[in-house]
C-alpha positions as CSV (number, residue, x, y, z in Angstrom):
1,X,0.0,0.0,0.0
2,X,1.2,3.8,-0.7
3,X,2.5,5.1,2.3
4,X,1.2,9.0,1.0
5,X,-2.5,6.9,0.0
6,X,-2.8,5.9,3.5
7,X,-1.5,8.9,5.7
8,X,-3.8,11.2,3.0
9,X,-6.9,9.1,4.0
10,X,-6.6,8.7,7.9
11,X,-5.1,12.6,8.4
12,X,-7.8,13.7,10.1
13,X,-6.5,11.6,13.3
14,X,-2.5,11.2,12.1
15,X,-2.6,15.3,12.9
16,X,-4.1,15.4,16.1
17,X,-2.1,12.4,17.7
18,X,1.2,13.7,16.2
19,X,0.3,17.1,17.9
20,X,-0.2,15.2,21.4
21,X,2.5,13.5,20.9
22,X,4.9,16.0,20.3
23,X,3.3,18.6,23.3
24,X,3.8,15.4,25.2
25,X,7.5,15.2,24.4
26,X,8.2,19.1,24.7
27,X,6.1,19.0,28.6
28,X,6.9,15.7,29.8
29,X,8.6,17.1,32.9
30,X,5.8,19.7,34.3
31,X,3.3,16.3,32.9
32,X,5.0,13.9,34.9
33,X,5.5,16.3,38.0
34,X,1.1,17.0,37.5
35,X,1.4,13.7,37.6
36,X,3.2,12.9,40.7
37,X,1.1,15.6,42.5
38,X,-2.1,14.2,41.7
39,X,-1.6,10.8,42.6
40,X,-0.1,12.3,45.9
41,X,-3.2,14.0,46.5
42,X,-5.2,10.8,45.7
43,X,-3.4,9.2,48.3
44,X,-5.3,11.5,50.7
45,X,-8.5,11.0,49.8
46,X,-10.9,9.0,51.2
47,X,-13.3,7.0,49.4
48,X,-17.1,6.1,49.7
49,X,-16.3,2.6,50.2
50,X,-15.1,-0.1,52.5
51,X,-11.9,-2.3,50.7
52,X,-12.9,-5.0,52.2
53,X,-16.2,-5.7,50.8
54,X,-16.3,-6.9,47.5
55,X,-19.5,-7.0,44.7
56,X,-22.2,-4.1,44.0
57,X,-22.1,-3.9,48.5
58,X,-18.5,-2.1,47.8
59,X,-20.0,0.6,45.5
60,X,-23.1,0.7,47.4
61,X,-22.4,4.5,48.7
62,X,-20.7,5.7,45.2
63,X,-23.8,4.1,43.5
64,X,-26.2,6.2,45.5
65,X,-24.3,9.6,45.5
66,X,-24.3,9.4,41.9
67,X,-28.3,8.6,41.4
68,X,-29.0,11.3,44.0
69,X,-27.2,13.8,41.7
70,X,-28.3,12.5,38.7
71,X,-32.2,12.6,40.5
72,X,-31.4,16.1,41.3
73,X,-30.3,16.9,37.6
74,X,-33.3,15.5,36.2
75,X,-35.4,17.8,38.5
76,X,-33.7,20.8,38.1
77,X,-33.8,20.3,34.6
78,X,-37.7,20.0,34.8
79,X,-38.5,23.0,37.0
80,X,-36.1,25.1,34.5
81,X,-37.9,23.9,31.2
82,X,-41.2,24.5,32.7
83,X,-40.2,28.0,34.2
84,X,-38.9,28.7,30.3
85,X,-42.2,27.4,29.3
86,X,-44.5,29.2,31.3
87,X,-42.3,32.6,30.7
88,X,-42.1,32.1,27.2
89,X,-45.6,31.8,26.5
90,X,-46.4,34.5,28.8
91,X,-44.0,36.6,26.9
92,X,-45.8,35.5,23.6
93,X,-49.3,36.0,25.3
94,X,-48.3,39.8,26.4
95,X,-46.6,40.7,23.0
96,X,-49.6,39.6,20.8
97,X,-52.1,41.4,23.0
98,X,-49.7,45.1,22.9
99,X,-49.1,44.4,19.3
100,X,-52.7,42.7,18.6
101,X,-52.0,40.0,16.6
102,X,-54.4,37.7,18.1
C-alpha cells in the first residue's frame, strides 16, 4: 500500500495524535511532576467505600451519590424547562395582545 495513499486518508486523526505527541514530548517534565502531584493527593482522599467488601455492596455508597445527583439533575432540569415554558408563553401572550395579533 502507498504510504502517502494511506496517511492522505486517515489525516484527520494522524494530525491530532502527532500534535499530542509532540506537546507530550516538549512537557513531559511539568506532565510527569502534574502527575506525581495528583496521585499524591489521591493518596489522601478517602473513598465512599469499605476495601474490604467486594461486589455491588462495595460501591453501594458511590452508586447512591451518583443517582442522588443524577435525581437532582433531572429535576432541576424539569423545573427550568417549565419555568422557560410558562415565561415564554407569557411573553408571547403579552406581545400579541400590545401588538394585537391575536
Amino acid at each position: 500500500m502507498d504510504v502517502w495513499k494511506f496517511v492522505s486518508a486517515h489525516l484527520w486523526y494522524i494530525v491530532p495524535l502527532v500534535v499530542i505527541l509532540a506537546l507530550a514530548l516538549v512537557y513531559r517534565k511539568p506532565l510527569a511532576r502534574f502527575y506525581g502531584e495528583v496521585r499524591g493527593e489521591l493518596v489522601k482522599c478517602t473513598w465512599p467505600w469499605d476495601p474490604e467488601q467486594t461486589g455491588f455492596r462495595k460501591y453501594k455508597a458511590l452508586i447512591d451519590s451518583t443517582l442522588v445527583v443524577c435525581v437532582a439533575s433531572l429535576l432541576l432540569a424539569g423545573y427550568t424547562t417549565g419555568f422557560d415554558f410558562i415565561i415564554s408563553n407569557l411573553v408571547t401572550l403579552l406581545t400579541r395582545a400590545v401588538t394585537g395579533a391575536f
